[in-house]
C-alpha positions in Angstrom: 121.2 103.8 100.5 121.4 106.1 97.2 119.3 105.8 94.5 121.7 104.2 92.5 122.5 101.3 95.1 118.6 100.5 95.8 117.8 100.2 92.0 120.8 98.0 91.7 119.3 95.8 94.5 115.5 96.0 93.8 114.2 92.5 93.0 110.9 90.9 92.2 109.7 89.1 95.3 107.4 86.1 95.0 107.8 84.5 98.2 105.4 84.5 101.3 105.2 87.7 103.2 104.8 88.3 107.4 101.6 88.9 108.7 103.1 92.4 109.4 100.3 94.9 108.6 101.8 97.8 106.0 100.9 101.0 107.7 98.4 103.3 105.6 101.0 106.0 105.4 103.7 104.0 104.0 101.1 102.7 101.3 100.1 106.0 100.5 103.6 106.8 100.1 104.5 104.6 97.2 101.3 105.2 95.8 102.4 108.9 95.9 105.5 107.9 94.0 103.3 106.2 91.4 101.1 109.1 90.8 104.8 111.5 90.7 105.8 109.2 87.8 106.1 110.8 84.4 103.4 110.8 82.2 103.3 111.0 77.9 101.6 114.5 77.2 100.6 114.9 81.1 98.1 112.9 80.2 98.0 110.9 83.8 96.0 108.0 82.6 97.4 106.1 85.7 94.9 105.6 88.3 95.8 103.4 92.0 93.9 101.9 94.6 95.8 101.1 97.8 94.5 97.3 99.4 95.3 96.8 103.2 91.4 95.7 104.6 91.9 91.6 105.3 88.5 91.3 103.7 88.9 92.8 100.2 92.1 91.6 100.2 90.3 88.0 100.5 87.8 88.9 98.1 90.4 89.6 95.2 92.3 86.3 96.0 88.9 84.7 95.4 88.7 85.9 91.8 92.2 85.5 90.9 93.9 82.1 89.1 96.0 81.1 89.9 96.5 82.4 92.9 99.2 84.8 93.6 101.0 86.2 96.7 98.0 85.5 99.1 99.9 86.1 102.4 100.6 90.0 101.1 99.1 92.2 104.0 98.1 94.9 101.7 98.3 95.5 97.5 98.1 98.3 95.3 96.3 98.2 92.0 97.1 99.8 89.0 94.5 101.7 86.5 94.6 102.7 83.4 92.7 104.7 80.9 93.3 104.2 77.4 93.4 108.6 76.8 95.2 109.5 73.1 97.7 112.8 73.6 99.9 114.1 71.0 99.3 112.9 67.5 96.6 110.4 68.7 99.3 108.6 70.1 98.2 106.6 73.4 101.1 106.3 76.3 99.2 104.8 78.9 101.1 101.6 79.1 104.3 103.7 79.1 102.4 106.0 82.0 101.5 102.5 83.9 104.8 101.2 83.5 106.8 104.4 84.9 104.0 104.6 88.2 105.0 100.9 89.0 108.6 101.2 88.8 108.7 104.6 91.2 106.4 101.8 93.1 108.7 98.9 93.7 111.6 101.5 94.3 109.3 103.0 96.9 108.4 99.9 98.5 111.9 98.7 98.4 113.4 101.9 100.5 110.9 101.5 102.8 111.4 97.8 103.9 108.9 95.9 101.8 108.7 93.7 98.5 106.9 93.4 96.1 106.2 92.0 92.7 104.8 93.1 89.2 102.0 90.8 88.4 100.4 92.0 85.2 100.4 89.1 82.3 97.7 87.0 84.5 95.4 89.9 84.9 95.2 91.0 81.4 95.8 87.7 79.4 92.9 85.9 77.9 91.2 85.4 81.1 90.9 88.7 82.2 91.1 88.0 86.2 91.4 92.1 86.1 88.0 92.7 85.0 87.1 90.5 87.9 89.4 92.3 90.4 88.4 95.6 89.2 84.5 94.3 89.6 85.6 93.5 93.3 86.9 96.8 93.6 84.3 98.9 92.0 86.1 100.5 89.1 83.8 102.0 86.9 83.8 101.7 83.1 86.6 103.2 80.8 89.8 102.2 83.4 91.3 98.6 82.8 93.2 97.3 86.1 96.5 96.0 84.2 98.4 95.1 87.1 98.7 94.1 91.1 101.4 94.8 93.4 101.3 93.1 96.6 103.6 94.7 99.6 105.0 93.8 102.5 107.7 92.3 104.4 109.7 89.4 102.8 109.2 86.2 105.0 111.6 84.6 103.2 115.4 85.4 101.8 114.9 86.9 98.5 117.0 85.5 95.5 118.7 87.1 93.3 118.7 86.2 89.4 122.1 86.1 87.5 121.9 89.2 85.0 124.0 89.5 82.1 127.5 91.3 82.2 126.8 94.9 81.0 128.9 94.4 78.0 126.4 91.4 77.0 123.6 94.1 76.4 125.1 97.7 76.7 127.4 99.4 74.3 129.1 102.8 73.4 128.7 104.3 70.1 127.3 101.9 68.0 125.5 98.1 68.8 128.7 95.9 69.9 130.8 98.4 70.4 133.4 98.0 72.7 133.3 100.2 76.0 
């Protein structure tokens, strides 16, 4: 598949997954694509921590409420550090954002799926803070997001997306193509 065919057909997955163990290499492959992403300034305030031991796995489940894709065999959490570049600008949600979409493309060329969960972990409730306790991230990284992986036990849908000419244009806003 080329690159253009498998980001056409990437979708969030939020169903159950097979007790199919992801092998360590293939998680530390997306994570590699992750830490590849750009970043604002090279500033590289993206930071990841590959899940596939049954135990932690259990222990983050335990912290997290609701709970979310519990039958994942392994996850990968996403750090960030909140570093100021250029003009004490900030880009680490832009940096975050770029690691988890090389992510999900990764994961999806390699068999799996996967899901961005991020609202729950840093909405008022902070279920991060509790994940990242679980996990032992020190002070001055914020875990903003989960993604679990593996191997869709069930047929993935597909959401209806607008025509192109709904929300892309040529030239000008509402422009005809």
């Amino acid at each position: 598949m080329n690159a253009i065919d498998l980001i056409n057909s990437r979708r969030s997955y939020r169903g159950k997954y097979l007790p199919q163990p992801v092998p360590r290499e293939d998680l530390r492959a997306i994570m590699e694509t992750g830490l590849a992403a750009p970043s604002g300034c090279n500033t590289q305030t993206t930071s990841l921590i590959g899940v596939d031991d049954p135990e932690v796995l259990r222990k983050l489940h335990g912290v997290m409420t609701p709970d979310f894709a519990e039958t994942a065999p392994a996850a990968i959490c996403v750090l960030t550090q909140r570093k100021f570049a250029n003009r004490d600008k900030c880009f680490a949600v832009q940096d975050y954002a770029a690691a988890i979409e090389n992510m999900l493309l990764a994961a999806e060329a390699l068999g799996y799926r996967s899901c961005w969960y991020e609202g729950m972990l840093t909405d008022d409730d902070r279920i991060g803070d509790r994940m990242a306790e679980v996990l032992g991230v020190p002070e001055g990284y914020e875990l903003v997001c989960m993604l679990p992986i593996g191997v869709a036990a069930e047929e993935v849908r597909l959401p209806k997306k607008k025509p192109f000419r709904e929300r892309a244009w040529f030239n000008g806003f509402g422009q005809e193509a």
